[in-house]
C-alpha positions, 0 to 999 in steps of 0.5 A, a space after each residue: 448532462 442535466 438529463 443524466 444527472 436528473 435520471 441518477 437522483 430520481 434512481 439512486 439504486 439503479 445509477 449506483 448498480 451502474 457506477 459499481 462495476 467501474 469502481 470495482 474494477 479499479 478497486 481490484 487493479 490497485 490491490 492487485 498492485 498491491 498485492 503482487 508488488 508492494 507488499 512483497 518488496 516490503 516483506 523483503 526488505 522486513 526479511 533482509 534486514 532480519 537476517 542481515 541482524 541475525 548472521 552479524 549478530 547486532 542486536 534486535 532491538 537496534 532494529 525495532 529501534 532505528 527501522 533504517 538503520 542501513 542508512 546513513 545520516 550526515 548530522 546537522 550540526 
């Protein structure tokens, strides 16, 4: 371990240019994740809620106002 370690601080370019492709492809696995699942799901709850306001006729400001206003709170008091 302290040959490797030694090898990486003598040649910083050369251990960076290593690491760099095993980041990348983490790197690239989670916004594909991203890109592919969570953001759609975001947008679709965004569009629901659009429409749902719209087709009832609520106004839009409730749903700037209260963004999870489809969920109901029991008061704490």
């Amino acid at each position: 371990m302290e040959n490797i370690q030694t090898f990486m601080i003598n040649h910083p370019l050369l251990s960076m240019a290593v690491i760099l492709p095993f980041s990348l492809i983490i790197v690239i696995g989670i916004f594909s994740i991203l890109i592919n699942f969570v953001l759609p799901v975001i947008l679709a709850f965004w569009l629901s809620g659009w429409v749902y306001t719209a087709i009832v006729g609520e106004k839009v400001q409730k749903y700037y106002q209260q963004p999870f206003w489809f969920i109901r709170y029991k008061s704490a008091v």
